[in-house]
N, C-alpha and C positions, 0 to 999 in steps of 0.2 A: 151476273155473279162471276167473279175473278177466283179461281180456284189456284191454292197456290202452289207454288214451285215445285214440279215432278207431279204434278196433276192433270188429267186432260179430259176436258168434256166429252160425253160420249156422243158415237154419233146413232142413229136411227138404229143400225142392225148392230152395233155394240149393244143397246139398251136391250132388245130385244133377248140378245144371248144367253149377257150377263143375266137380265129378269128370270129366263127361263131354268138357268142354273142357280140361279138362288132360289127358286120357289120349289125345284124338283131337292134341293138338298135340305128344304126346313122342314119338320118336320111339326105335328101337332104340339104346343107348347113351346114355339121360340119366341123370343121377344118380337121377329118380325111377324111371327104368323097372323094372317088376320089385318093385317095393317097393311093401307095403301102409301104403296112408296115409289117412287119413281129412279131408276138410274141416271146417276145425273155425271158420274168421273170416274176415273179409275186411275191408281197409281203410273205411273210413269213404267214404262218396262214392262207391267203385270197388269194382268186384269183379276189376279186373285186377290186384291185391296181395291173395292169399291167403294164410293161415295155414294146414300141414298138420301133422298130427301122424301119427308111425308107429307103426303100430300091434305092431310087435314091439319097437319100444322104445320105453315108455311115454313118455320126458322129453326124446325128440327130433325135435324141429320144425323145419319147413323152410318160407321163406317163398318164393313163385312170384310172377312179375309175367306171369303170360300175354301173350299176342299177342291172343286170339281173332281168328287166323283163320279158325277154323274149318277146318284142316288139318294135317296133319303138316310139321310146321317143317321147315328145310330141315337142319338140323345141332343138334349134340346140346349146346349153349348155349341153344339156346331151347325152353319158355319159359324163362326167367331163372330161376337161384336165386337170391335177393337176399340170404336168412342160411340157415344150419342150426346145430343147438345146442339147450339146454338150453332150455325154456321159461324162467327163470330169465334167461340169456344172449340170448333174445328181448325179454326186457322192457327191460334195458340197452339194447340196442342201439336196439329201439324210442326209449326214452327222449332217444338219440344225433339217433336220424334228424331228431326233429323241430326 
């Protein structure tokens, strides 16, 4: 998978990070709760725009704009979902944002 421009695969203890700050800020009720996802990218510069991919549906990804704060957010809007879709429909949009 070619993640595109301003994008970078993560590596082992990035996944790890990001996983554990995105699961300590969602709270009961977010669209990822409950859903196995795997970290797969993060924004260029920022690891507060992540790329995840779910792992019971190979071709649909979701991208998070965290808080880090290091807590359980206060309602089930954050952290952000900024897209979910086709990786395919990630790269358009990608392509949009910039």
């Amino acid at each position: 998978m070619d993640l595109p421009e301003g994008w970078y695969k993560t590596t082992d203890d990035d996944k790890r990070r990001l996983t554990q700050e995105l699961r300590t800020e969602m709270i009961p009720g977010h669209f990822l709760d409950g859903k196995v996802i795997e970290v797969v990218g993060h924004r260029d510069g920022a690891t507060d725009d992540i790329l995840c991919q779910h792992i019971d549906e190979a071709d649909l990804f979701t991208v998070v704009h965290l808080t880090w704060s290091m807590k359980p957010e206060i309602n089930i809007h954050h952290p952000t979902i900024e897209f979910s879709g086709t990786f395919a429909a990630f790269v358009k949009w990608e392509e949009n944002f910039r």
